[in-house]
TORBA-814160 format. One line per 3 residues: number of its first residue (from 1); for each residue x, y, z of N, C-alpha, C. Coordinates in pm, 1 decimal. Layout:
NUM	X,Y,Z,X,Y,Z,X,Y,Z  ...
This chain:
1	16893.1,11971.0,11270.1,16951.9,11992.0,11137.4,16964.7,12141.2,11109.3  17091.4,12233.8,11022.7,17108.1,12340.6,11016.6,17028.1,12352.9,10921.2  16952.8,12527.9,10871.1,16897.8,12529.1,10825.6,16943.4,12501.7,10657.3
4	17047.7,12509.2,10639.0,17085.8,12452.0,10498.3,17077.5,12324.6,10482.4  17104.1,12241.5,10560.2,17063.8,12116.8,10593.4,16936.7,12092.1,10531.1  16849.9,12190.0,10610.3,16669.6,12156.2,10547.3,16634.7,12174.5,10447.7
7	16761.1,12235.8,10408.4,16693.4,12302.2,10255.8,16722.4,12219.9,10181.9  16821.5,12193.7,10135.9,16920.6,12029.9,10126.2,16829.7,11893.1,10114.0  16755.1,11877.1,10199.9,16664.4,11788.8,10201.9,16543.5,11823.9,10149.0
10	16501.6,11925.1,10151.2,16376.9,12027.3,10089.6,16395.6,11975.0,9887.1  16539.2,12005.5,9881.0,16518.0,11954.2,9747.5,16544.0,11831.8,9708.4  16566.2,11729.9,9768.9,16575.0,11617.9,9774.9,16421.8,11562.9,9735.1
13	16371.3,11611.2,9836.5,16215.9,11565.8,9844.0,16116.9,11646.2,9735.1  16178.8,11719.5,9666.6,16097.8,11827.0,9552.2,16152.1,11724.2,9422.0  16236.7,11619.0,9422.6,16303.8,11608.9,9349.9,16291.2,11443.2,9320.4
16	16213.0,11352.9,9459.7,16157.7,11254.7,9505.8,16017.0,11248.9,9416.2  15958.9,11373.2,9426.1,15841.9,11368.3,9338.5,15785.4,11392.4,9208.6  15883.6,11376.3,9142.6,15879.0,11372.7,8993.5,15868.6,11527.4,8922.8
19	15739.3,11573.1,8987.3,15735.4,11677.9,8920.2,15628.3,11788.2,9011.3  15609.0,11889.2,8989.4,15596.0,11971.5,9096.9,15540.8,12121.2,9040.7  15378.0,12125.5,9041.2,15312.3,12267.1,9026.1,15350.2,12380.6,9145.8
22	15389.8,12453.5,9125.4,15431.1,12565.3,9253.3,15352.8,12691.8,9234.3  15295.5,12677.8,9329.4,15126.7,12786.1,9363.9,15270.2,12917.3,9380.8  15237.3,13027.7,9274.4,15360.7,13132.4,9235.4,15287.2,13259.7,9256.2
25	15303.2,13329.4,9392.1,15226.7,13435.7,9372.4,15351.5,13559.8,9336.3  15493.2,13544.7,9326.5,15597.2,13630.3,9272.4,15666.9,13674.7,9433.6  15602.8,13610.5,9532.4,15686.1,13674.9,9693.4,15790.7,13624.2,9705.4
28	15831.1,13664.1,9812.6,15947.5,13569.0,9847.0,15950.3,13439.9,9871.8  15825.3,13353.7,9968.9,15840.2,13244.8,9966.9,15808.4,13147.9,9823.6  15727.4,13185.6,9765.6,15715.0,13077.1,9642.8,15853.4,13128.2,9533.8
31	15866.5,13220.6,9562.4,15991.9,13259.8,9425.5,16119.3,13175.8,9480.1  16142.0,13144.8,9622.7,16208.5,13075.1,9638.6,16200.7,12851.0,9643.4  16115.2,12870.7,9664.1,16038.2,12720.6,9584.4,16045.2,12701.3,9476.3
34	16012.4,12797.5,9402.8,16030.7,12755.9,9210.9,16172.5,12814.5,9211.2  16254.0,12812.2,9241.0,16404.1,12809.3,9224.7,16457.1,12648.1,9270.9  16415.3,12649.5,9360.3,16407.2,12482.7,9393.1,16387.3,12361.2,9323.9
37	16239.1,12399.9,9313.9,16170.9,12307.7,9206.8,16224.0,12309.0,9056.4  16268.4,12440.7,9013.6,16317.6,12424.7,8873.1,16501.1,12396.4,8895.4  16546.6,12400.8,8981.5,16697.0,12351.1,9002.9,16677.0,12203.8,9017.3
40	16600.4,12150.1,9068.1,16573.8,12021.4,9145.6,16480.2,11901.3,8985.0  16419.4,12034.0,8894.3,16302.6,11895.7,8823.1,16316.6,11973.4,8678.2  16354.4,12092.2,8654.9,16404.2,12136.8,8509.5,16246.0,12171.2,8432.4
43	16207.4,12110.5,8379.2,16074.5,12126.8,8302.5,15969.5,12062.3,8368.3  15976.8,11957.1,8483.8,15931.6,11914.6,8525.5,15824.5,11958.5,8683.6  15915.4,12088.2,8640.9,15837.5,12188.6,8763.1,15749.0,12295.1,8681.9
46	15679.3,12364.9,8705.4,15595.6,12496.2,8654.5,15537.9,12599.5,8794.2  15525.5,12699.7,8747.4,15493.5,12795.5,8837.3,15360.8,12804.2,8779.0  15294.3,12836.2,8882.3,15105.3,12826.5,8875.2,15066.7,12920.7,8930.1
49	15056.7,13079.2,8870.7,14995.7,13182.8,8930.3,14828.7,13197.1,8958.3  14774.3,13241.4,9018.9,14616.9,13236.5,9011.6,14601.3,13424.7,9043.3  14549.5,13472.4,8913.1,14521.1,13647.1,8933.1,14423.4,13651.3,8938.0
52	14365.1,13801.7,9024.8,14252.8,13840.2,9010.6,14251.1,13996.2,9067.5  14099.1,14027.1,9094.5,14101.3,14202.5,9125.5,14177.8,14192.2,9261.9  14197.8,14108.6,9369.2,14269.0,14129.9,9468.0,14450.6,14110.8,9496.0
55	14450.9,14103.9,9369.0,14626.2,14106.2,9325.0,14636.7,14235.5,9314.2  14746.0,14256.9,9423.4,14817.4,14425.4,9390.4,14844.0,14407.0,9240.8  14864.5,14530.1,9140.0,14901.7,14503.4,9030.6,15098.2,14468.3,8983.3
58	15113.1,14572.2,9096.0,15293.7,14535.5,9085.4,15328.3,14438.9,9110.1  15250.8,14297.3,9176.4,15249.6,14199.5,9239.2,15278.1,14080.3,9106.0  15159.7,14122.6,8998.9,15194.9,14066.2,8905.5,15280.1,14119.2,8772.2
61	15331.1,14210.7,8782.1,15426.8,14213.4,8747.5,15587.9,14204.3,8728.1  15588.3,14166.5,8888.3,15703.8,14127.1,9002.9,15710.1,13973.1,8951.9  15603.7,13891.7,8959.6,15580.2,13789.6,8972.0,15640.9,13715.1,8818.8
64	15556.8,13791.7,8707.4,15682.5,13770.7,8575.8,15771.3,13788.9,8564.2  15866.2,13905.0,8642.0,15974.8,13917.4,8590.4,16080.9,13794.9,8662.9  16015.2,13797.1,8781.3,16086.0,13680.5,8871.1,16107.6,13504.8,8837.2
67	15984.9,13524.5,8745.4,15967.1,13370.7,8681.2,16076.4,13374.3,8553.9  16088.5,13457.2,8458.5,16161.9,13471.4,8412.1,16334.1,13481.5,8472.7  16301.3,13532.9,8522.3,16473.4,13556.2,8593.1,16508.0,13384.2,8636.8
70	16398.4,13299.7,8694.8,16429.9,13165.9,8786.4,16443.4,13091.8,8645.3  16378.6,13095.7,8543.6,16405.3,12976.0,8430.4,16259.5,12929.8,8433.5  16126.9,12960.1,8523.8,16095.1,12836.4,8511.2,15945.2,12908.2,8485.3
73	15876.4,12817.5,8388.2,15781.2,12791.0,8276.0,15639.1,12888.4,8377.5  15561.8,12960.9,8350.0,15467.3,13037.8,8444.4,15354.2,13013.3,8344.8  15221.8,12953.6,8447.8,15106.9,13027.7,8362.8,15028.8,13093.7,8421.4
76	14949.5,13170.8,8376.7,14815.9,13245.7,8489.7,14691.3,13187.5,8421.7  14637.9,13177.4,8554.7,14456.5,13136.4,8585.9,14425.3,13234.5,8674.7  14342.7,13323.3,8588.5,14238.4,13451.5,8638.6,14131.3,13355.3,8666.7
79	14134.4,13405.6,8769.2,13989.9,13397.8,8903.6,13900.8,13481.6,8934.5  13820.8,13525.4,8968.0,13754.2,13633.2,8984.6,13678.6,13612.6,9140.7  13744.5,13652.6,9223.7,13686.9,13596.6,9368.2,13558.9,13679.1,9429.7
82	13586.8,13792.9,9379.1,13464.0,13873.6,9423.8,13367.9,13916.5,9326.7  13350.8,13779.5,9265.8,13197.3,13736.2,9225.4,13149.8,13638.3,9260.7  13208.4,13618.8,9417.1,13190.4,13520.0,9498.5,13121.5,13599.2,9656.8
85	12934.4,13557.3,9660.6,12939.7,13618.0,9758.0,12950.6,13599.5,9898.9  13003.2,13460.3,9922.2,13121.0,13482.4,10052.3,13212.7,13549.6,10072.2  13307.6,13534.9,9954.8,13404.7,13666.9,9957.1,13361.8,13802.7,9986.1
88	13338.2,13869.3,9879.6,13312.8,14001.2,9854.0,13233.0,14066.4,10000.9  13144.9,13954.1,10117.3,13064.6,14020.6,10227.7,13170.3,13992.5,10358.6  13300.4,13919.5,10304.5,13391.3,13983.5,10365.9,13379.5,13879.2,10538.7
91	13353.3,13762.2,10569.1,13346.4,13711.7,10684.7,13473.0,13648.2,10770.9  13501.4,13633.6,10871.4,13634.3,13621.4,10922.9,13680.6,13481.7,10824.9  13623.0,13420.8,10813.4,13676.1,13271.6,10776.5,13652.9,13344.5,10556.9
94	13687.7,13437.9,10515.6,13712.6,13461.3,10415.9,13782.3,13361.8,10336.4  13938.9,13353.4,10409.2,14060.3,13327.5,10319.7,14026.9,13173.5,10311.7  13959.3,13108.6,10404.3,13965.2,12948.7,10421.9,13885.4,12928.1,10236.4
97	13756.1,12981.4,10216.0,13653.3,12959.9,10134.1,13758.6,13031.3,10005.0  13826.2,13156.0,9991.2,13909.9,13174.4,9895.6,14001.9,13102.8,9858.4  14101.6,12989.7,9970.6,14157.1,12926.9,9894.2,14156.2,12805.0,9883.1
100	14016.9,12743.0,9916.0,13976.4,12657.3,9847.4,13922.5,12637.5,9715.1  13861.8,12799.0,9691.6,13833.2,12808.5,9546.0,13952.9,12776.4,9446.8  14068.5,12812.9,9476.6,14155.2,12872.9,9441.2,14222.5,12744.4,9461.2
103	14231.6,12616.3,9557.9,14325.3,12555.4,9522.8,14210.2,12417.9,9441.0  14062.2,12452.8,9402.4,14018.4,12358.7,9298.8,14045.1,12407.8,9189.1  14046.8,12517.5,9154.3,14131.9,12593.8,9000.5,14276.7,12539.8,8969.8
106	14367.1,12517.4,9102.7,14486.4,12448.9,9060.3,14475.5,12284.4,9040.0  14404.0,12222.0,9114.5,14390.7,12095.9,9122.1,14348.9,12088.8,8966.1  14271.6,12115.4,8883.8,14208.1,12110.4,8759.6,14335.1,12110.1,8656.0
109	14361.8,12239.3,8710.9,14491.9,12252.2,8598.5,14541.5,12198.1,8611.8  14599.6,12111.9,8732.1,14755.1,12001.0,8761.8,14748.2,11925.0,8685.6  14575.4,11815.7,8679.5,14541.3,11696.5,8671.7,14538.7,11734.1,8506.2
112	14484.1,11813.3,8441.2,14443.9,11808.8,8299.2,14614.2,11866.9,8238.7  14706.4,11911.5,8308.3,14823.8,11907.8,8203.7,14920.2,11828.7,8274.1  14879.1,11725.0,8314.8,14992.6,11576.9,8354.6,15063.5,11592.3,8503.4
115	15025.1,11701.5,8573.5,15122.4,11729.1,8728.1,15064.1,11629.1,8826.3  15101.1,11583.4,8894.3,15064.6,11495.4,9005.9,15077.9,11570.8,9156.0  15140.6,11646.5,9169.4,15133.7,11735.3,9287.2,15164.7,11901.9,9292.2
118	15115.2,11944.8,9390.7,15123.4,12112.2,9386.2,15159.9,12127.1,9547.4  15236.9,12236.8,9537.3,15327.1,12296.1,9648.9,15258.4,12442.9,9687.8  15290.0,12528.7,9802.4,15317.1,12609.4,9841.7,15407.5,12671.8,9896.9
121	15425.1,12844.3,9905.3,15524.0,12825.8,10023.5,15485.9,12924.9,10186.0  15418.3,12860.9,10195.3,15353.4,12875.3,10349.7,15475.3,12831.0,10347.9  15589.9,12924.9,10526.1,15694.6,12872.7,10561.9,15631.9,12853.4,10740.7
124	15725.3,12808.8,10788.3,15704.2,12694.8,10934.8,15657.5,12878.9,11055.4  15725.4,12957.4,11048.7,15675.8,13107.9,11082.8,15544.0,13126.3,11065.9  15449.9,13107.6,10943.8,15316.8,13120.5,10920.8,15229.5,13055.2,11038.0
127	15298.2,12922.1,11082.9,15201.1,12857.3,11193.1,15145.5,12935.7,11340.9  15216.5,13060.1,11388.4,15251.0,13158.4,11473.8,15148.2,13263.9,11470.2  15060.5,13247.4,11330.6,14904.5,13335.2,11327.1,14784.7,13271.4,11245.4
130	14711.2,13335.1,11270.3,14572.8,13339.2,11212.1,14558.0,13282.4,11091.1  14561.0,13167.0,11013.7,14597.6,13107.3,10906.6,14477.8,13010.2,10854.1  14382.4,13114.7,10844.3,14233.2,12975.6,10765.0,14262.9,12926.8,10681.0
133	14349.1,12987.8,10594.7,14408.5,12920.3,10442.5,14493.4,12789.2,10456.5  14542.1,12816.8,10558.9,14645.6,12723.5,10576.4,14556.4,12595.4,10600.8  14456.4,12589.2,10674.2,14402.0,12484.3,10716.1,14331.4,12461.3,10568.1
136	14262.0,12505.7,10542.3,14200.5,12467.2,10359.2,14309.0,12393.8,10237.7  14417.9,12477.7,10248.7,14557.4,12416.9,10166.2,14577.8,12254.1,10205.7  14603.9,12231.8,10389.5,14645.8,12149.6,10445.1,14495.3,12012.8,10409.2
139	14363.0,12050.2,10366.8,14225.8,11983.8,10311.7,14277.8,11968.4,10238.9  14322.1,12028.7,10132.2,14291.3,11984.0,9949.4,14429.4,11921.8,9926.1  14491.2,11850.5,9994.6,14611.8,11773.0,9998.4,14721.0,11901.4,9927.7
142	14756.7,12030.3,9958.7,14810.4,12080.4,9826.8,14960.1,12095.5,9961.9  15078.2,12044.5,9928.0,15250.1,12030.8,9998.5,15282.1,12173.8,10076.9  15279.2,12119.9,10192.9,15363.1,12296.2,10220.4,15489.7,12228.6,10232.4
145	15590.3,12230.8,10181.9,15734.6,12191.1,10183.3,15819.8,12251.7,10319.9  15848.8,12395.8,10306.5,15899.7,12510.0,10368.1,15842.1,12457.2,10590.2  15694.6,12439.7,10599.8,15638.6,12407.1,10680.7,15695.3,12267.3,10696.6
148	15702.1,12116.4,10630.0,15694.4,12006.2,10661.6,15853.4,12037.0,10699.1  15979.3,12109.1,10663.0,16127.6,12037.1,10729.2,16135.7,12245.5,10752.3  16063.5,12258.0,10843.8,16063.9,12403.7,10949.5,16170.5,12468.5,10882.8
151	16172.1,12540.4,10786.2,16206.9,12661.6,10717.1,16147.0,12780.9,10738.0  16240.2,12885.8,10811.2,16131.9,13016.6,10848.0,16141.6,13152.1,10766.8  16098.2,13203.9,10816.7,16033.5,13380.6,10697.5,16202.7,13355.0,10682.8
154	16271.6,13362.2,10797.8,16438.1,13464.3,10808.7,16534.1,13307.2,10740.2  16497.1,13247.1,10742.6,16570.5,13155.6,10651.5,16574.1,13102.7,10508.3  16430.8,13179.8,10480.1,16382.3,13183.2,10317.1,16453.9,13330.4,10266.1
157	16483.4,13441.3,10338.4,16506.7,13561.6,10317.7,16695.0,13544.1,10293.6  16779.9,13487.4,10378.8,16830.3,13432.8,10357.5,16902.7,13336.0,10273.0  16835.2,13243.8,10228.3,16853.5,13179.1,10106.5,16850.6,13249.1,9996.7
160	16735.2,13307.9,9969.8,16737.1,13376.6,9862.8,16823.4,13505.7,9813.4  16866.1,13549.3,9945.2,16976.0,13650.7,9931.1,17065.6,13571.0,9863.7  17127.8,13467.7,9920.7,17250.3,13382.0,9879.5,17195.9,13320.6,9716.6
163	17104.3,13335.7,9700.9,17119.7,13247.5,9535.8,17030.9,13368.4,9473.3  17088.5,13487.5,9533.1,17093.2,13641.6,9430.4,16993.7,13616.8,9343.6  16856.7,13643.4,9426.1,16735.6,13565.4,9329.8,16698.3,13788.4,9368.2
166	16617.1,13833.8,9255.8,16587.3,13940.8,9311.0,16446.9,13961.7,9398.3  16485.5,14124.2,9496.8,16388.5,14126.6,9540.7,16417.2,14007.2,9662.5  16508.7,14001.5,9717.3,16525.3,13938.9,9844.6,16449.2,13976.6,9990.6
169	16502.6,14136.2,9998.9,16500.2,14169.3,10083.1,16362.1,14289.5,10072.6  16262.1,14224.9,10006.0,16172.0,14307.6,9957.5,16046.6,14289.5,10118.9  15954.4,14381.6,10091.1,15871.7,14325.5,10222.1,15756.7,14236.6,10189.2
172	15701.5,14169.9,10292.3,15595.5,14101.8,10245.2,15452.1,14152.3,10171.1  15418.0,14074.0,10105.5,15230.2,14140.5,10052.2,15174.9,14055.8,10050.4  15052.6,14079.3,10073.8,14915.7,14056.7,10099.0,14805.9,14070.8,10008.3
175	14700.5,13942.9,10003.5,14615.7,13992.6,9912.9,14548.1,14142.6,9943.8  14496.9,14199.7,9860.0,14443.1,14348.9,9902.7,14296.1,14336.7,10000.3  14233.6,14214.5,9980.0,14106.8,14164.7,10070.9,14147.6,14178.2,10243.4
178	14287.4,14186.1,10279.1,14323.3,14188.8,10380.0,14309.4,14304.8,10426.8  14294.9,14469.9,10406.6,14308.2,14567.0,10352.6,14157.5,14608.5,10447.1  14057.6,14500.7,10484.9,13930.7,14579.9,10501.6,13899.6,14487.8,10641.0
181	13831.8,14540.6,10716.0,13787.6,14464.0,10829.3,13673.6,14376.9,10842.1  13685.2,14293.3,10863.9,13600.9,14178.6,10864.0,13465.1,14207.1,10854.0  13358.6,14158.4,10762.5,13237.4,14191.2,10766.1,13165.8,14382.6,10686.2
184	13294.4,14417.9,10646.4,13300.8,14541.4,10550.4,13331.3,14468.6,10352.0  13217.4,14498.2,10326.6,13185.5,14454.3,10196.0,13369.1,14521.2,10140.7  13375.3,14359.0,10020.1,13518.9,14392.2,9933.5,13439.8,14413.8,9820.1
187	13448.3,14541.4,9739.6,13417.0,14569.4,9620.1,13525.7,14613.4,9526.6  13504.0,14567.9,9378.2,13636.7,14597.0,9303.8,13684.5,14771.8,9316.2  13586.6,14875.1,9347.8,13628.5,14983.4,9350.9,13697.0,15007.4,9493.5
190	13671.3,14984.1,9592.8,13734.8,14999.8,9649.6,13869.0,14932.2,9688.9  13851.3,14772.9,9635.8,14010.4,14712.1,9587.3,14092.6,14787.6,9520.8  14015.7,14827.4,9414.8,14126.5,14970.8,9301.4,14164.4,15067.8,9374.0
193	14087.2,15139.5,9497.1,14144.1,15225.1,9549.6,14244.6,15223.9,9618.6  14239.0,15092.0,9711.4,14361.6,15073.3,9810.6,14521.9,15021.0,9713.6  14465.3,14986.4,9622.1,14582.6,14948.8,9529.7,14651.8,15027.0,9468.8
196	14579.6,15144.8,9411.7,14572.6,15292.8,9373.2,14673.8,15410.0,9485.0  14630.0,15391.2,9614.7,14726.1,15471.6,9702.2,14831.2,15403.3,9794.5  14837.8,15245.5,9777.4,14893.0,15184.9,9807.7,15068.5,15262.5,9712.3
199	15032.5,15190.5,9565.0,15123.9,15203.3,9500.0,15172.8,15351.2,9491.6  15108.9,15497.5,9508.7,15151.0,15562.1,9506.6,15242.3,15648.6,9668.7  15220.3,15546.3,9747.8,15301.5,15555.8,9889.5,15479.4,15517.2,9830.8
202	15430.0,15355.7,9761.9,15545.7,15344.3,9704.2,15642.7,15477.0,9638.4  15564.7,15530.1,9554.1,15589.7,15572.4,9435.2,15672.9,15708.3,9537.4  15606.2,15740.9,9670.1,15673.1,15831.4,9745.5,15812.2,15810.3,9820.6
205	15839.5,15623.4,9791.4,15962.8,15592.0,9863.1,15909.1,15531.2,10003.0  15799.1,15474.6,10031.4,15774.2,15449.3,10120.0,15832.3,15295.4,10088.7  15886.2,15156.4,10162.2,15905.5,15078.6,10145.0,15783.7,14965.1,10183.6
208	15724.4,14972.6,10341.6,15610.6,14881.8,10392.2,15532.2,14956.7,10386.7  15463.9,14914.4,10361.9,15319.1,14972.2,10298.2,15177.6,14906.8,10312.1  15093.0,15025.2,10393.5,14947.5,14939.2,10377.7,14832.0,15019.7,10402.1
211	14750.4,15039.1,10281.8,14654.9,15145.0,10355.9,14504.3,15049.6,10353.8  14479.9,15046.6,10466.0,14360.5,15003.9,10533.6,14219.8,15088.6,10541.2  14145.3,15015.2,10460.6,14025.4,15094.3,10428.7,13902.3,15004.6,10488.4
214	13825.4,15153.4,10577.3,13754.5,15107.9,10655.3,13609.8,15153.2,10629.9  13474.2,15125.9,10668.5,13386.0,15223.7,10622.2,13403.8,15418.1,10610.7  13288.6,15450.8,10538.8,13303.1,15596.4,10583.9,13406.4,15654.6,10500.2
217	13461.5,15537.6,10404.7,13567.6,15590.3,10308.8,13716.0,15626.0,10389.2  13735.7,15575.2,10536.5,13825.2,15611.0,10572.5,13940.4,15526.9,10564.5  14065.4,15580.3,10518.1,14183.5,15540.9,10489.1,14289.4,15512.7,10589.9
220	14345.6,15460.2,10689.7,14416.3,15415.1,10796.6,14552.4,15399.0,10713.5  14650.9,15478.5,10707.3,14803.9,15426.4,10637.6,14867.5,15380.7,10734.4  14969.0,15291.3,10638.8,15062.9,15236.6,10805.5,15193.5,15180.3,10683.1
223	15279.1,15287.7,10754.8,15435.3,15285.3,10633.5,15562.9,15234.6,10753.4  15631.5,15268.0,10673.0,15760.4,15206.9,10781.9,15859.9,15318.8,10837.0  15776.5,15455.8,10780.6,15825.7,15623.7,10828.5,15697.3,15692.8,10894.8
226	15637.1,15666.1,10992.3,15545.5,15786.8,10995.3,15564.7,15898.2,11014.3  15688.4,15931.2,11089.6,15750.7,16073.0,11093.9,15746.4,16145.1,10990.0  15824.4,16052.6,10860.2,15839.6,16121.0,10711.2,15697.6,16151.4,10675.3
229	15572.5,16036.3,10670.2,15444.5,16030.7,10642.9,15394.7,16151.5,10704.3  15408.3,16209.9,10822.5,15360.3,16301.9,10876.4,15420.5,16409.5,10854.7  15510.5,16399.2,10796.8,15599.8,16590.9,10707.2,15499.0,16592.3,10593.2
232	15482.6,16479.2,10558.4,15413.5,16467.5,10403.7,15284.8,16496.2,10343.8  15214.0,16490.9,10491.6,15080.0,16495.8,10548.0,14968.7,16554.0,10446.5  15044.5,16683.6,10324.6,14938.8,16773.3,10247.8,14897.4,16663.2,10121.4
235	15046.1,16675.9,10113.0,15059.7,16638.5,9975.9,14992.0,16444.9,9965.2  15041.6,16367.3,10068.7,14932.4,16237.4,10060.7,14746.7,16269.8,10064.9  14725.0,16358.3,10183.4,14573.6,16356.5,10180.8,14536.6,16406.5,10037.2
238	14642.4,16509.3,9939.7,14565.4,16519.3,9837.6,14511.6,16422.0,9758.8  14641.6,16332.1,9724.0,14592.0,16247.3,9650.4,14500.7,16156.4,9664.4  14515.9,16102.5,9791.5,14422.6,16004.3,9876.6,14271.7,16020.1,9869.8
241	14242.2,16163.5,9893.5,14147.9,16224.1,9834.0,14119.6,16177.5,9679.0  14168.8,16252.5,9615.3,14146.6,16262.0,9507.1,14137.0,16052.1,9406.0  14130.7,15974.4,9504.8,14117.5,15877.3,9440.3,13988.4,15820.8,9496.0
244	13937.5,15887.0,9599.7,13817.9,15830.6,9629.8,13787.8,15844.3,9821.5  13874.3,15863.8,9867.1,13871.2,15887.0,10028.2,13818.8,15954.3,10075.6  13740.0,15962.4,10192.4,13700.2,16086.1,10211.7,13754.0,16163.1,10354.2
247	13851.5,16004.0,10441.7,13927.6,16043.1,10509.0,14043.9,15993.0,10527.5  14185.4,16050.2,10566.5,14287.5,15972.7,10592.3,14349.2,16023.7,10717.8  14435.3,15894.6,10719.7,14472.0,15908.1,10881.2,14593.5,15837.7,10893.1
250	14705.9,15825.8,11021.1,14811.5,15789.4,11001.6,14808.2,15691.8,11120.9  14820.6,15568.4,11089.1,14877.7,15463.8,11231.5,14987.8,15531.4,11305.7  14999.7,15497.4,11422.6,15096.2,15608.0,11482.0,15165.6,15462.9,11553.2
253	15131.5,15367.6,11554.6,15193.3,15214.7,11535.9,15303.2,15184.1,11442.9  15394.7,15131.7,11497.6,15459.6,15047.6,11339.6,15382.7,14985.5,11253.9  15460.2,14953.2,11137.0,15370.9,14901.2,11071.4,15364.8,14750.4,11073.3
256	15279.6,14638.0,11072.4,15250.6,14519.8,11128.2,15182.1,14453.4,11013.4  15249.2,14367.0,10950.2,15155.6,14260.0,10871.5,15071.0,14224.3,10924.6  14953.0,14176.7,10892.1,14877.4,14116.9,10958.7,14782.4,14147.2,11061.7
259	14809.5,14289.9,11038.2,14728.4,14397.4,11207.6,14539.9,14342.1,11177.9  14509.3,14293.6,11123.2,14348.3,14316.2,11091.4,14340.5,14162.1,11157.2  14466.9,14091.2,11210.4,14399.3,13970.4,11232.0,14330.9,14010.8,11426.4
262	14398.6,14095.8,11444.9,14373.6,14154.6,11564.9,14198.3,14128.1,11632.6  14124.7,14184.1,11525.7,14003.8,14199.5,11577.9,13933.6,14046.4,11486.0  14023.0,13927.9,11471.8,13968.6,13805.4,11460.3,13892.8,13743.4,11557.1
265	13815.6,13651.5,11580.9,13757.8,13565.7,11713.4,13810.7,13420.8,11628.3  13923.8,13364.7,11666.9,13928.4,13230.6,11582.5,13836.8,13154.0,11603.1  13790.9,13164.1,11738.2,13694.0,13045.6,11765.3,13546.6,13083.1,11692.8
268	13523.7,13194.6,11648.6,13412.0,13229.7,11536.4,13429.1,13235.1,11455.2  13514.5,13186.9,11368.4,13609.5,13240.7,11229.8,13598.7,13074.0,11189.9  13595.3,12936.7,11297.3,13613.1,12858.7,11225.4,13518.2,12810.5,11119.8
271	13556.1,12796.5,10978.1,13424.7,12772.6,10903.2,13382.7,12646.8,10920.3  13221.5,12687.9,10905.1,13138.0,12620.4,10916.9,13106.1,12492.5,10773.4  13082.0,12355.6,10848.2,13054.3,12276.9,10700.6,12930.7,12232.4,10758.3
274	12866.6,12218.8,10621.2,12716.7,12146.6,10613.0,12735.3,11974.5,10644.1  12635.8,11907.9,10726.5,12617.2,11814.7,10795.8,12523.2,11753.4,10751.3
């Protein structure tokens, strides 16, 4: 089937189920789901954000304007994950235990304001890495749509170009917990920090963006110019500095979503359940 085809059927089946919570973090894949879901179910869909200290902040502000722009109804449920101390000590199997927290906060809300099911948009591409969440999502019964009729990153990017949704061709993000290497304590100050020089890379015109903070206060950037990054070299360490660093440094790599899954062991990462 072409990929319009799937999509085609994607809302068929969004549209099969009466009605439809859509886990809305403002990216590309869920912004393109709640375009779906609210073309496909009208009021009968809602966007279901879940914030907290590991939300970039532009993230949620992206995330309103986008809900607004789609038509369709948004609420937020603040979480607070790192007053969770699995989280915050940072263990490979992190994201599995985060979004299970995170998808009993939605389950609550579904059931107590009348929804019968909740979506994601994990797309069929996600299956290709390191994905504890995915397996926790795929537990708590919560729809990957995008995954069940193989819709990929470049066919969601795509679509959404074509139904001139904004912020198409924007790059991907990440919670900021991703940001630290496994077993390096997540604390809200140092979440603020990476969020802090994150956004001001932006603010330099950088487009991909990620600064990776490691013990020792050291800062690892990784943009989608290092050449430019490296003309720039005074003027970033100042600030970088000046927000809390005590070193910075430049990936001399492209830049790579997902680079921290590198030093994963999946086969130690799988979480553990009590027996």
């Amino acid at each position: 089937m072409s990929a319009t085809g799937r999509i085609a059927a994607l809302r068929d089946a969004i549209e099969a189920r009466g009605n439809l919570v859509v886990l809305f973090s403002g990216g590309l894949d869920s912004a393109l789901l709640a375009r779906l879901a609210h073309d496909a179910l009208g009021d009968k869909a809602v966007a279901l954000t879940i914030d907290s200290t590991v939300v970039p902040r532009s993230e949620c502000a992206t995330g309103r304007d986008l809900a607004a722009e789609i038509g369709i109804h948004q609420h937020v449920l603040n979480l607070e994950e790192l007053e969770q101390e699995h989280f915050k000590t940072n263990p490979p199997d992190r994201c599995y235990h985060c979004r299970k927290a995170r998808d009993a906060e939605a389950w609550q809300w579904t059931l107590e304001h009348g929804f019968s099911s909740i979506a994601d948009g994990l797309n069929h591409s996600d299956l290709g890495d390191y994905r504890p969440g995915l397996k926790a999502a795929t537990e708590d019964r919560i729809w990957h749509p995008f995954i069940e009729f193989e819709v990929s990153k470049d066919d969601i990017r795509t679509f959404t170009r074509d139904l001139a949704l904004s912020g198409w061709n924007r790059p991907s993000m990440a919670c900021l917990a991703s940001r630290f290497p496994h077993g390096y304590e997540v604390t809200p100050t140092r979440v603020n920090r990476v969020d802090r020089a994150e956004e001001y890379l932006r603010e330099l015109g950088f487009v991909k963006v990620r600064v990776r903070h490691f013990p020792h206060n050291l800062a690892l950037i990784e943009v989608d110019d290092a050449t430019r990054a490296s003309e720039m070299k005074q003027q970033i360490v100042t600030k970088l500095r000046e927000l809390g660093f005590s070193f910075v440094s430049l990936n001399l790599e492209e830049f790579a979503s997902g680079s921290m899954n590198r030093t994963v062991n999946t086969e130690a990462a799988e979480p553990r359940h009590e027996r």
